[in-house]
mmCIF file of the N, C-alpha and C atoms, coordinates in Angstrom:
data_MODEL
# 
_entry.id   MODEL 
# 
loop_
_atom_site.group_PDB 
_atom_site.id 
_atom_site.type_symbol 
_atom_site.label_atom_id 
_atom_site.label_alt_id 
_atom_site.label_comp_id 
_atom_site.label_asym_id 
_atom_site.label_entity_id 
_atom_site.label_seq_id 
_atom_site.pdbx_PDB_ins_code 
_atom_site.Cartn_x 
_atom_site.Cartn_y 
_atom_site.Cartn_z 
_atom_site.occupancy 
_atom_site.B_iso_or_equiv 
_atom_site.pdbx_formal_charge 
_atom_site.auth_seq_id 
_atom_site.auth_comp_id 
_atom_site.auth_asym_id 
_atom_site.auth_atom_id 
_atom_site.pdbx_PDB_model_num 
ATOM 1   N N  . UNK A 1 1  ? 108.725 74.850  110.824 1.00 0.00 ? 1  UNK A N  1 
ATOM 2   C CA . UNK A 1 1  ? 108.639 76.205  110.288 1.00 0.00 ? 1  UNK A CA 1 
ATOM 3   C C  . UNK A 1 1  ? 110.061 76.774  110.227 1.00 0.00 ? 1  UNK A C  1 
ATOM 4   N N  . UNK A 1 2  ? 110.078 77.084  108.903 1.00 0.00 ? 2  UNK A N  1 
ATOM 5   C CA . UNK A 1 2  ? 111.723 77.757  108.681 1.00 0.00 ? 2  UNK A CA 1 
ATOM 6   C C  . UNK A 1 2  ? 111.887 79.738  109.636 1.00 0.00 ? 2  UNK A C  1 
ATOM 7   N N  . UNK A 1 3  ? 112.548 80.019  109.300 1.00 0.00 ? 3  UNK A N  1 
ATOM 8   C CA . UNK A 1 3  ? 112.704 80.859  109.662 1.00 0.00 ? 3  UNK A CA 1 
ATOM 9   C C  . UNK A 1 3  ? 112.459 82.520  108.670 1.00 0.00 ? 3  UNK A C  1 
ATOM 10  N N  . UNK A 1 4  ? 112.388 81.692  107.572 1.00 0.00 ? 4  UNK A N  1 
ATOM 11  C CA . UNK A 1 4  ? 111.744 82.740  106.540 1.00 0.00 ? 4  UNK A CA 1 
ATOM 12  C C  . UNK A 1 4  ? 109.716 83.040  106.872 1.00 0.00 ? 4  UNK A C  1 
ATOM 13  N N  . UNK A 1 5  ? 109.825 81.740  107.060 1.00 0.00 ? 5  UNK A N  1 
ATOM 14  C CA . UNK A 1 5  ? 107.761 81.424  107.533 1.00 0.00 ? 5  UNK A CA 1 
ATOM 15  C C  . UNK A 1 5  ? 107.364 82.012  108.489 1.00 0.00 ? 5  UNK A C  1 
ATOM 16  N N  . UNK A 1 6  ? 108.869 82.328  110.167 1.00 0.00 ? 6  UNK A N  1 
ATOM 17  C CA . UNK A 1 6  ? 108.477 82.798  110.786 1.00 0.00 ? 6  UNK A CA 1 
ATOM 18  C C  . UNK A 1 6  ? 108.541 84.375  110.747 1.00 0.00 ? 6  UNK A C  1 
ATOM 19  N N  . UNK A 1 7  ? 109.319 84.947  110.129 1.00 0.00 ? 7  UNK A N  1 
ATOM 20  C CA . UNK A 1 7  ? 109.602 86.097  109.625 1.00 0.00 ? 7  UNK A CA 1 
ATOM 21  C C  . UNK A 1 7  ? 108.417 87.009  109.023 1.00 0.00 ? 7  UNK A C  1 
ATOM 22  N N  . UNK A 1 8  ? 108.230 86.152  107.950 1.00 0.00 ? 8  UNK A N  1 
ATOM 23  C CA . UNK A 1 8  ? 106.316 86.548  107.624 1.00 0.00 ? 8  UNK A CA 1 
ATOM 24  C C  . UNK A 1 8  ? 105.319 86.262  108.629 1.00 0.00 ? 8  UNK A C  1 
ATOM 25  N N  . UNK A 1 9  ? 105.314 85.961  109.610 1.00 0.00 ? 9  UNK A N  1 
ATOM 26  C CA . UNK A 1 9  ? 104.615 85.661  110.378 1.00 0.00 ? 9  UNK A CA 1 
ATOM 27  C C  . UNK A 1 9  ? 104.573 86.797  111.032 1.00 0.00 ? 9  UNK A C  1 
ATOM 28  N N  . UNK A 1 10 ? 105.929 87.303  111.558 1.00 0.00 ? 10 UNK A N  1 
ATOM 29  C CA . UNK A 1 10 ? 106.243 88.580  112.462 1.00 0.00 ? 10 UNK A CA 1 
ATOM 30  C C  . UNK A 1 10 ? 105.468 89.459  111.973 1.00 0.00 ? 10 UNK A C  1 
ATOM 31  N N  . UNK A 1 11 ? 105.940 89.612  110.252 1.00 0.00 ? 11 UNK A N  1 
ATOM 32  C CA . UNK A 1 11 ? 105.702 90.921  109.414 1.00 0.00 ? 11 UNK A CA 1 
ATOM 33  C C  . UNK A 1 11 ? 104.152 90.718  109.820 1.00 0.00 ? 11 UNK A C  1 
ATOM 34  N N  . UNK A 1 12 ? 103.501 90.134  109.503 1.00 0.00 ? 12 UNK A N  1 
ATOM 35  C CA . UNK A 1 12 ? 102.077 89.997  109.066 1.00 0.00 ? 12 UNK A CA 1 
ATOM 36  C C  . UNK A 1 12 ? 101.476 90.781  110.400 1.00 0.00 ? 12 UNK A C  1 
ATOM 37  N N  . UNK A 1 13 ? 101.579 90.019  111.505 1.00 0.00 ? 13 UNK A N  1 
ATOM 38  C CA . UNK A 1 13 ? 101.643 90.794  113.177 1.00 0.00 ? 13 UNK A CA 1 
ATOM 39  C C  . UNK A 1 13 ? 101.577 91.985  113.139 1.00 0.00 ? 13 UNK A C  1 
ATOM 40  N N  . UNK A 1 14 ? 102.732 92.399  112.620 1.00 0.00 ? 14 UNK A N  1 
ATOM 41  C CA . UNK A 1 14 ? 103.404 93.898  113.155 1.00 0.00 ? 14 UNK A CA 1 
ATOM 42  C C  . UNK A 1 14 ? 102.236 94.830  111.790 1.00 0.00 ? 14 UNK A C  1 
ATOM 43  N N  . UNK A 1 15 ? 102.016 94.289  110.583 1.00 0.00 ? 15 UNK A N  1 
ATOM 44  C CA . UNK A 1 15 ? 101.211 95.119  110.140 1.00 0.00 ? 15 UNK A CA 1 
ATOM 45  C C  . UNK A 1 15 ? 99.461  95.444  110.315 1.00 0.00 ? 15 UNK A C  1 
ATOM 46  N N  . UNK A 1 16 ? 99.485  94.016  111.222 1.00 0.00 ? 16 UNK A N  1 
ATOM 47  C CA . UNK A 1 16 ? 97.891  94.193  111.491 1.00 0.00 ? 16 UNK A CA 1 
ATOM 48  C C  . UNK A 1 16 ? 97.709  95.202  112.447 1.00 0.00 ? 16 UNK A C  1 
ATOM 49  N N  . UNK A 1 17 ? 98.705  95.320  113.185 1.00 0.00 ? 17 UNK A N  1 
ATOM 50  C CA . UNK A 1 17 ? 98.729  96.394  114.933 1.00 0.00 ? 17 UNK A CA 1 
ATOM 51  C C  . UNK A 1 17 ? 98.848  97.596  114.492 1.00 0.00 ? 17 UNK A C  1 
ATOM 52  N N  . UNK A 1 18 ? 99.243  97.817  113.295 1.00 0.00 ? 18 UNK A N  1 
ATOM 53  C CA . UNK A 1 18 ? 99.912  99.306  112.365 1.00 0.00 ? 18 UNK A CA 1 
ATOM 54  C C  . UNK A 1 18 ? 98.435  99.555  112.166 1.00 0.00 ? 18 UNK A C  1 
ATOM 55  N N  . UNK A 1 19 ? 97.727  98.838  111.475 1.00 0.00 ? 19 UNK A N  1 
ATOM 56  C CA . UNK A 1 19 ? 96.374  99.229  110.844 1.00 0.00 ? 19 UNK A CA 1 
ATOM 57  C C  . UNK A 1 19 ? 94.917  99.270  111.395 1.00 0.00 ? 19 UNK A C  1 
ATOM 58  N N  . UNK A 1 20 ? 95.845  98.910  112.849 1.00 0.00 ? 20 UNK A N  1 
ATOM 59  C CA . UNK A 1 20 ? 94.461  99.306  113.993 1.00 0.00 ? 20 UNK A CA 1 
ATOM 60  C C  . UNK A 1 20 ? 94.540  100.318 114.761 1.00 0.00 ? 20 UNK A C  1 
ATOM 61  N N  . UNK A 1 21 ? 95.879  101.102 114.721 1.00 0.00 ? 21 UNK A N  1 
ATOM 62  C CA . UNK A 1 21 ? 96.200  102.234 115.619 1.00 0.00 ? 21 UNK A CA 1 
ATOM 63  C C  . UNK A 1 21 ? 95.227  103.413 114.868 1.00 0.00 ? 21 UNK A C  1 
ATOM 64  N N  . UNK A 1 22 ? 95.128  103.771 114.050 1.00 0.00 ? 22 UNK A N  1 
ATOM 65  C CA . UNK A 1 22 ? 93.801  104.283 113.136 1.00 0.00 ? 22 UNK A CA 1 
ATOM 66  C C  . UNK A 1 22 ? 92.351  104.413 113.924 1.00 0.00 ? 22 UNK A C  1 
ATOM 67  N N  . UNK A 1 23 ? 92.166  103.108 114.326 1.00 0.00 ? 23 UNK A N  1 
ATOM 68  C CA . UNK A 1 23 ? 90.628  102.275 114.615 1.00 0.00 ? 23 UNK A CA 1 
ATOM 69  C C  . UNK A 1 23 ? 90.357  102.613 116.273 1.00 0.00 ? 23 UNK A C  1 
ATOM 70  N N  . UNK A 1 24 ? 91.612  102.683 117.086 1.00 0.00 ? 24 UNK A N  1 
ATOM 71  C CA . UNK A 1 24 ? 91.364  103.039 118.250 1.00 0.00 ? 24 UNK A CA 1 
ATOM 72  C C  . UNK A 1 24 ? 90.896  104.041 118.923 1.00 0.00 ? 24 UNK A C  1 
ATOM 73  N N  . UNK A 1 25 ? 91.283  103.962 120.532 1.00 0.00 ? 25 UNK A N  1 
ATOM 74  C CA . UNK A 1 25 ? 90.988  105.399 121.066 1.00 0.00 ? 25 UNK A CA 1 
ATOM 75  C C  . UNK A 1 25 ? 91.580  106.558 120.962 1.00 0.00 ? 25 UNK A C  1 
ATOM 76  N N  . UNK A 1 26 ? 93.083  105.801 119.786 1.00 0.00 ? 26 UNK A N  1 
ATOM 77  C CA . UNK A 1 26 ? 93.726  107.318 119.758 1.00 0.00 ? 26 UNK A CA 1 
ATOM 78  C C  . UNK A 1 26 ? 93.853  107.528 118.185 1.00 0.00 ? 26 UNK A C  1 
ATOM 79  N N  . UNK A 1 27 ? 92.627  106.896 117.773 1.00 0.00 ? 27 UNK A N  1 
ATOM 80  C CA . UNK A 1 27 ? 92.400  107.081 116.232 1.00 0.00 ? 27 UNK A CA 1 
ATOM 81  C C  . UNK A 1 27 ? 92.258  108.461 115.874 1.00 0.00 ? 27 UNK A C  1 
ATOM 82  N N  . UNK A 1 28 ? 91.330  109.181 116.471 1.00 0.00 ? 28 UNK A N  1 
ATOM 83  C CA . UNK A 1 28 ? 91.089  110.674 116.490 1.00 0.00 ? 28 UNK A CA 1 
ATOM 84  C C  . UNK A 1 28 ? 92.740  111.344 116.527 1.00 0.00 ? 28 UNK A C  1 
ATOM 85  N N  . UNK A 1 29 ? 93.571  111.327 117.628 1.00 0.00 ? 29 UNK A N  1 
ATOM 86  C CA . UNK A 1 29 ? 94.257  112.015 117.722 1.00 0.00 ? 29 UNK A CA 1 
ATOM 87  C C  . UNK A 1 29 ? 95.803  111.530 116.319 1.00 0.00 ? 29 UNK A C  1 
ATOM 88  N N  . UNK A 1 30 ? 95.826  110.321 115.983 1.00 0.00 ? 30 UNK A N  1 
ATOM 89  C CA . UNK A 1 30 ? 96.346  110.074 115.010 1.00 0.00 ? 30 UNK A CA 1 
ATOM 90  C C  . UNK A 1 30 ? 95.790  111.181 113.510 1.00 0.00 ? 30 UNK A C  1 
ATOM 91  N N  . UNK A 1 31 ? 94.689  110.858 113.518 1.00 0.00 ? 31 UNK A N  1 
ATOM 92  C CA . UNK A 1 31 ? 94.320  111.366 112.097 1.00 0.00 ? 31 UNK A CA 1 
ATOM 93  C C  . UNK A 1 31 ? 94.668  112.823 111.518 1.00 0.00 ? 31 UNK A C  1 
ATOM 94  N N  . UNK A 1 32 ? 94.731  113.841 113.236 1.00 0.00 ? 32 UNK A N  1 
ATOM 95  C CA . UNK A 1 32 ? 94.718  115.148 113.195 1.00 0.00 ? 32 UNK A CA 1 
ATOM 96  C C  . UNK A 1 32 ? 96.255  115.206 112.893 1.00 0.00 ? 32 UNK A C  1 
ATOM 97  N N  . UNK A 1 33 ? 96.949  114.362 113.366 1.00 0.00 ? 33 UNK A N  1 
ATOM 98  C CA . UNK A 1 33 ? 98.805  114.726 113.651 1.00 0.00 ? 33 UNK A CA 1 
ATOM 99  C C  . UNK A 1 33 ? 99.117  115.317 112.521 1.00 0.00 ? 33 UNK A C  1 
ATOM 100 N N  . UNK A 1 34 ? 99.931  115.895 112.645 1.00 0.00 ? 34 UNK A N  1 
ATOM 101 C CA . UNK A 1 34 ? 100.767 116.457 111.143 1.00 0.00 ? 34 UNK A CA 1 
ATOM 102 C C  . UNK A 1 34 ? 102.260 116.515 111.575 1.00 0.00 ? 34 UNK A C  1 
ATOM 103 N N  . UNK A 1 35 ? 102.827 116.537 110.200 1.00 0.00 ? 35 UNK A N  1 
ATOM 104 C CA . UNK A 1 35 ? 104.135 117.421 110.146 1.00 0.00 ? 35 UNK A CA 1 
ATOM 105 C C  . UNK A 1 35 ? 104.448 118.206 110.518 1.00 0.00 ? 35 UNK A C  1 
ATOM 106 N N  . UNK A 1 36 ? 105.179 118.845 111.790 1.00 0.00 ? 36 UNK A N  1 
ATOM 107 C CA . UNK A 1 36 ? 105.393 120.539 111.770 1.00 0.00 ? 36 UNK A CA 1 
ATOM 108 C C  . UNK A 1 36 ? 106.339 121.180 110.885 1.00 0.00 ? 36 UNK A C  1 
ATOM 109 N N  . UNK A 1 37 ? 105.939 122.636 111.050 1.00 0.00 ? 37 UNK A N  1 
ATOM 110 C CA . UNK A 1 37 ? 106.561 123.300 109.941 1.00 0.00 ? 37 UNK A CA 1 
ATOM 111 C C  . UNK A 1 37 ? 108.424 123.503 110.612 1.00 0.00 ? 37 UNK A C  1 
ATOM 112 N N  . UNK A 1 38 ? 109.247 124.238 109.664 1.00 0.00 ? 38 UNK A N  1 
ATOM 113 C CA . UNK A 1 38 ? 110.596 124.124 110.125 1.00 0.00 ? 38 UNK A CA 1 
ATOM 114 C C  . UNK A 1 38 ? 110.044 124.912 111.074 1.00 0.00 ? 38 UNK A C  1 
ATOM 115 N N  . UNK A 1 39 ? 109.844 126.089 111.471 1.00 0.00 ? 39 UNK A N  1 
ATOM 116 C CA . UNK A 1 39 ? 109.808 127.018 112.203 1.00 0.00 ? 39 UNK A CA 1 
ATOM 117 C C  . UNK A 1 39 ? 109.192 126.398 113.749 1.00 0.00 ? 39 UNK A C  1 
ATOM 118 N N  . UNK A 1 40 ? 108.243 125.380 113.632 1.00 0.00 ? 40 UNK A N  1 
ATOM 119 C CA . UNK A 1 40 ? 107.498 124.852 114.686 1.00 0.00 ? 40 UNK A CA 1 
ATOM 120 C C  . UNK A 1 40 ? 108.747 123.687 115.552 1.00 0.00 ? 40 UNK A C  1 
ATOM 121 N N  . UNK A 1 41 ? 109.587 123.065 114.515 1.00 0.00 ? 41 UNK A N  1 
ATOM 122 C CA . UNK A 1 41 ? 110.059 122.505 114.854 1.00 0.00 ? 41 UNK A CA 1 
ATOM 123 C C  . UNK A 1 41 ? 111.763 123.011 115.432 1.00 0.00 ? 41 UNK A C  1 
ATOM 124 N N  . UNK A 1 42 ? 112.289 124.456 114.791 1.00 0.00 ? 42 UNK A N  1 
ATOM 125 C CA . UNK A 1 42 ? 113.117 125.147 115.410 1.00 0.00 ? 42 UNK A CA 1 
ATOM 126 C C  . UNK A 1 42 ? 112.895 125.330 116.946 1.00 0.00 ? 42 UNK A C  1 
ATOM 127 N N  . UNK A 1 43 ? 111.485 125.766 117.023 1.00 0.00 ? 43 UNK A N  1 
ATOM 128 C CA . UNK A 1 43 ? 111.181 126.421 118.375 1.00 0.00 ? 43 UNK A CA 1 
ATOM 129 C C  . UNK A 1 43 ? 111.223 125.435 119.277 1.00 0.00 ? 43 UNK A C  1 
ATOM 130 N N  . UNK A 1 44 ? 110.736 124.237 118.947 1.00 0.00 ? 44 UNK A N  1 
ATOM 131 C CA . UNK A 1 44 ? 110.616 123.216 119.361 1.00 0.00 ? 44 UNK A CA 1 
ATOM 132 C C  . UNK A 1 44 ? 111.963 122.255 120.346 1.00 0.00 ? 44 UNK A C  1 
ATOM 133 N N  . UNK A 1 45 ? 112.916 122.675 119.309 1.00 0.00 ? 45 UNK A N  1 
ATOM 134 C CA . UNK A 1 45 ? 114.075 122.413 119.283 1.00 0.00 ? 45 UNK A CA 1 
ATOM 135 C C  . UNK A 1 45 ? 114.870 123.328 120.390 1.00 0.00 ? 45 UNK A C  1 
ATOM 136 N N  . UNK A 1 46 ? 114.623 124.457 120.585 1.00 0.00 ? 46 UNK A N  1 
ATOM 137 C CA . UNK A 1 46 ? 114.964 125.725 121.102 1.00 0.00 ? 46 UNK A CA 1 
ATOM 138 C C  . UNK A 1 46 ? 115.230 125.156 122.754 1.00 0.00 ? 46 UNK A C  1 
ATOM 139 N N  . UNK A 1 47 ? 113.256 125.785 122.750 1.00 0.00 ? 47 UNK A N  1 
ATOM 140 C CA . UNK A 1 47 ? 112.978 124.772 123.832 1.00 0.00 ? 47 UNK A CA 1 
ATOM 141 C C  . UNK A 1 47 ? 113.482 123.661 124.925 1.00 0.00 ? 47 UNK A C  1 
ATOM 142 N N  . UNK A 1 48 ? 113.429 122.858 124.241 1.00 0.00 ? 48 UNK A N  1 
ATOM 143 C CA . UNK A 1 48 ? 113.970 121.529 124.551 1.00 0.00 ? 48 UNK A CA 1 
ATOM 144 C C  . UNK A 1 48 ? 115.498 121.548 125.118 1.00 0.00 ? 48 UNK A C  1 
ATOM 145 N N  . UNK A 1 49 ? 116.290 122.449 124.185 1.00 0.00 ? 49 UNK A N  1 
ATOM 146 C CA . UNK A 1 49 ? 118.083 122.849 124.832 1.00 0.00 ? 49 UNK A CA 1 
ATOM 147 C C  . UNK A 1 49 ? 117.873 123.468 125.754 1.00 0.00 ? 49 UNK A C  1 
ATOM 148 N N  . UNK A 1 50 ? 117.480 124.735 125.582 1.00 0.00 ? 50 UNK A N  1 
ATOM 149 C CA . UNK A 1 50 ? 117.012 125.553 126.784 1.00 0.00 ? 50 UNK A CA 1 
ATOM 150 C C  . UNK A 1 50 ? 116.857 124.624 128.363 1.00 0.00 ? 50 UNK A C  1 
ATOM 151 N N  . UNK A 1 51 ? 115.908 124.320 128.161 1.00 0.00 ? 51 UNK A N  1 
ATOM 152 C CA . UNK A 1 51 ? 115.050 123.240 129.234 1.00 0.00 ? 51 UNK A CA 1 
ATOM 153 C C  . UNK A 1 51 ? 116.713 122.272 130.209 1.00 0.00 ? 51 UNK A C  1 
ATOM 154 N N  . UNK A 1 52 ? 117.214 121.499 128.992 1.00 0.00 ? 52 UNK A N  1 
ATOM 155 C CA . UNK A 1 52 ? 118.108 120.807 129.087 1.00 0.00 ? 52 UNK A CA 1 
ATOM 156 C C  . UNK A 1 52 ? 118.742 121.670 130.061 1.00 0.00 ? 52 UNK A C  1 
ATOM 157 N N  . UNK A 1 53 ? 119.922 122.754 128.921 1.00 0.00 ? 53 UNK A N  1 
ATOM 158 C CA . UNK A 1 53 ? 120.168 123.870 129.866 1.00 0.00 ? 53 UNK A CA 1 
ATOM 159 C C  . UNK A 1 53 ? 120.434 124.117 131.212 1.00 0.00 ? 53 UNK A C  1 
ATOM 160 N N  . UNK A 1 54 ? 119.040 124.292 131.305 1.00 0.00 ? 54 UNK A N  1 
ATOM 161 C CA . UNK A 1 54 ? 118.705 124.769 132.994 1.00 0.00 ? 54 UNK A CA 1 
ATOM 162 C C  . UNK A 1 54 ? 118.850 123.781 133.658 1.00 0.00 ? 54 UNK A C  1 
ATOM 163 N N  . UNK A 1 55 ? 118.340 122.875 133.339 1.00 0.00 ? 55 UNK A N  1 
ATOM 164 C CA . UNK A 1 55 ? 118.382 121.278 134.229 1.00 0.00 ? 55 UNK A CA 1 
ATOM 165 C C  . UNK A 1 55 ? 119.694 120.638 134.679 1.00 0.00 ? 55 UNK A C  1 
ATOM 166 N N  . UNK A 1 56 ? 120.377 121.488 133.821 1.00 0.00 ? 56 UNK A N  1 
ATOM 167 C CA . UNK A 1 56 ? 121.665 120.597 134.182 1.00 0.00 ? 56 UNK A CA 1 
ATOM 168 C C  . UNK A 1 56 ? 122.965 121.698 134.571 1.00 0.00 ? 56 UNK A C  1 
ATOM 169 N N  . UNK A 1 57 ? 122.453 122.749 134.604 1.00 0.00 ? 57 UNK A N  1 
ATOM 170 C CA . UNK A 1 57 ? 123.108 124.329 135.286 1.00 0.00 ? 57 UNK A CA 1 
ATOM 171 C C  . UNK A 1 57 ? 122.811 123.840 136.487 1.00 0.00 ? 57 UNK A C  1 
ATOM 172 N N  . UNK A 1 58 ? 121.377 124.062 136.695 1.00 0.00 ? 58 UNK A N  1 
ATOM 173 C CA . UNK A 1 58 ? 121.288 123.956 138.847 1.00 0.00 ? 58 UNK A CA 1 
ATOM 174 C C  . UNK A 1 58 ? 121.625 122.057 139.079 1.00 0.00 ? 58 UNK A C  1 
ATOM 175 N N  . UNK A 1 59 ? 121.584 121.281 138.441 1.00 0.00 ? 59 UNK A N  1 
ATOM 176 C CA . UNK A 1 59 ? 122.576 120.153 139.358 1.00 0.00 ? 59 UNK A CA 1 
ATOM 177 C C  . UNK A 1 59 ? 123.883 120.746 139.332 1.00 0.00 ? 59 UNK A C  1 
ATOM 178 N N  . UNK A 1 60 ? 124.855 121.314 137.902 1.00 0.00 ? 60 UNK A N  1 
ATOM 179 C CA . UNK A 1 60 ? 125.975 121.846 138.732 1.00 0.00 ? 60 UNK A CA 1 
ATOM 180 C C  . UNK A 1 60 ? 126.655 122.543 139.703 1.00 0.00 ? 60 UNK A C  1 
ATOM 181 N N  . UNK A 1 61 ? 125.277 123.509 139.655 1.00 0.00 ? 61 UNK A N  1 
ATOM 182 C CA . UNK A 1 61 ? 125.063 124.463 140.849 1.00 0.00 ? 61 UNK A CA 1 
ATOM 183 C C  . UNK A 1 61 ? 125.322 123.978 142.234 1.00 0.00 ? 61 UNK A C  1 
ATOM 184 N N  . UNK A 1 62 ? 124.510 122.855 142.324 1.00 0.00 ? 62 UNK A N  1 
ATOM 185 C CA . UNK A 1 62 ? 124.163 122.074 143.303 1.00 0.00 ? 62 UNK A CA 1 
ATOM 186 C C  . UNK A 1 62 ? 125.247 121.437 143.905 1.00 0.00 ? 62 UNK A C  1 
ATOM 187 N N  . UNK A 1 63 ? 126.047 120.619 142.843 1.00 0.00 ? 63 UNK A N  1 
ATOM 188 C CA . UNK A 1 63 ? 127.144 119.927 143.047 1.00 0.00 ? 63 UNK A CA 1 
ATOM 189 C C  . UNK A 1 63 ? 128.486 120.753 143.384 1.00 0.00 ? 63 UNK A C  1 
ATOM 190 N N  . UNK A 1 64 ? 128.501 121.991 143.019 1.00 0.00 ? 64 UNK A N  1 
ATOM 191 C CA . UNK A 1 64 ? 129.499 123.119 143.323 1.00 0.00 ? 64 UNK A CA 1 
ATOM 192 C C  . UNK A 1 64 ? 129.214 123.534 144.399 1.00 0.00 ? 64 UNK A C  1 
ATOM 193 N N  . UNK A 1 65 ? 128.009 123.705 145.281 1.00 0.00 ? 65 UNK A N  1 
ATOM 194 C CA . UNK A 1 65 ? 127.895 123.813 146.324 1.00 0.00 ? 65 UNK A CA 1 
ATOM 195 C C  . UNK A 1 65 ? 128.008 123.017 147.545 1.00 0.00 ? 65 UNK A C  1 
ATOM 196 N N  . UNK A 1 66 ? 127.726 121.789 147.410 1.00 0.00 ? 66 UNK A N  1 
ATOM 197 C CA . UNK A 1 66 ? 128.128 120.224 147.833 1.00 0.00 ? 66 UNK A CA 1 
ATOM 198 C C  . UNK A 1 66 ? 129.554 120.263 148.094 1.00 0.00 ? 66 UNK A C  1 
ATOM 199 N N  . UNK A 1 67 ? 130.708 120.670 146.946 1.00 0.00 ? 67 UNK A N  1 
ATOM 200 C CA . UNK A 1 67 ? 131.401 119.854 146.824 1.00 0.00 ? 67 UNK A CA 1 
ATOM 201 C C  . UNK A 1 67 ? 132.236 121.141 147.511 1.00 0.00 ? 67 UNK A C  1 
ATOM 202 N N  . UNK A 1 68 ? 131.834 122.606 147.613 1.00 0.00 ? 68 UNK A N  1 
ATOM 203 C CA . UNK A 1 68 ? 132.747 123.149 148.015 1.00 0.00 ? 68 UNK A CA 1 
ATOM 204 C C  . UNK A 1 68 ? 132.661 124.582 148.891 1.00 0.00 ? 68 UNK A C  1 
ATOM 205 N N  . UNK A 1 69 ? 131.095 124.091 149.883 1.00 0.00 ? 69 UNK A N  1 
ATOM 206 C CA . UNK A 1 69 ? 130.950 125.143 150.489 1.00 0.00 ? 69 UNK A CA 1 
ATOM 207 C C  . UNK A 1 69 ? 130.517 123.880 151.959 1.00 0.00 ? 69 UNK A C  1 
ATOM 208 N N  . UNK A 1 70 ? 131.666 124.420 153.051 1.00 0.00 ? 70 UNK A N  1 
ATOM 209 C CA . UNK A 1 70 ? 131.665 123.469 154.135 1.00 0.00 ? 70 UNK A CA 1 
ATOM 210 C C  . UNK A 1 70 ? 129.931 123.613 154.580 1.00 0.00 ? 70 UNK A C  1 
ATOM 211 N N  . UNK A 1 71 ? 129.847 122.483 155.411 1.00 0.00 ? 71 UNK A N  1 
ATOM 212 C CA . UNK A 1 71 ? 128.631 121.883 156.331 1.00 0.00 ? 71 UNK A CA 1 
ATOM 213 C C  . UNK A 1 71 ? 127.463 122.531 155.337 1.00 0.00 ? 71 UNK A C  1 
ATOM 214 N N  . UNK A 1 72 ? 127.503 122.227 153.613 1.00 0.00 ? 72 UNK A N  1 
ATOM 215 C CA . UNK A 1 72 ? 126.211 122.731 153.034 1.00 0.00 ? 72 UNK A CA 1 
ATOM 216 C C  . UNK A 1 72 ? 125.280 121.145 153.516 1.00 0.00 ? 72 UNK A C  1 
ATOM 217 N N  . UNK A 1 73 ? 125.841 120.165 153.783 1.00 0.00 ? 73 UNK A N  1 
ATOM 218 C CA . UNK A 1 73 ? 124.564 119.128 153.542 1.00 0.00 ? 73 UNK A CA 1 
ATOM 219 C C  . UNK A 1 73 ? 124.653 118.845 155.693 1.00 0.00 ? 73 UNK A C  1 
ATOM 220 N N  . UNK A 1 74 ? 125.522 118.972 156.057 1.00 0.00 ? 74 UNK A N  1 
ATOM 221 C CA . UNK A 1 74 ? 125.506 118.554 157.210 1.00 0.00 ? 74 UNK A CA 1 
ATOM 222 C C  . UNK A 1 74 ? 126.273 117.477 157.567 1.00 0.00 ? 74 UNK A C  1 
ATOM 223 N N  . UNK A 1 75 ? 127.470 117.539 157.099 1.00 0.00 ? 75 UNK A N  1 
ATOM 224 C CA . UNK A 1 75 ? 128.193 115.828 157.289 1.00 0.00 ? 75 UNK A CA 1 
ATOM 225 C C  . UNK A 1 75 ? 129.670 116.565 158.206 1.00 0.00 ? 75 UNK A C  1 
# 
């Protein structure tokens, strides 16, 4: 088998698994999905920095306190 034979072979695979994700248990939740609108996806976006944001404010927080307020951890 050349390597073109196995290639179609892959393809063929990879499209049968495509056309059962439909058929499954998360067939339902596939069918409903949509596109969001810009606005859904701004907020979305918002969000997500925000989130980031914060997450990575209190480790600096954390690490500014570590690094420069004596006996904060106990060493």
């Amino acid at each position: 088998m050349d390597i073109v034979d196995k290639s179609w072979e892959i393809q063929k695979g990879i499209e049968e698994r495509v056309k059962r994700v439909g058929k499954g248990k998360y067939g339902r939740v596939v069918k409903m999905a949509r596109k969001p609108t810009h606005d859904e996806y701004l907020k979305t976006l918002m969000l997500a920095g925000l989130g980031l944001t914060l997450i990575g404010g209190l480790g600096f927080a954390i690490y500014l306190i570590i690094k420069y307020v004596p006996g904060a951890i106990g060493l």
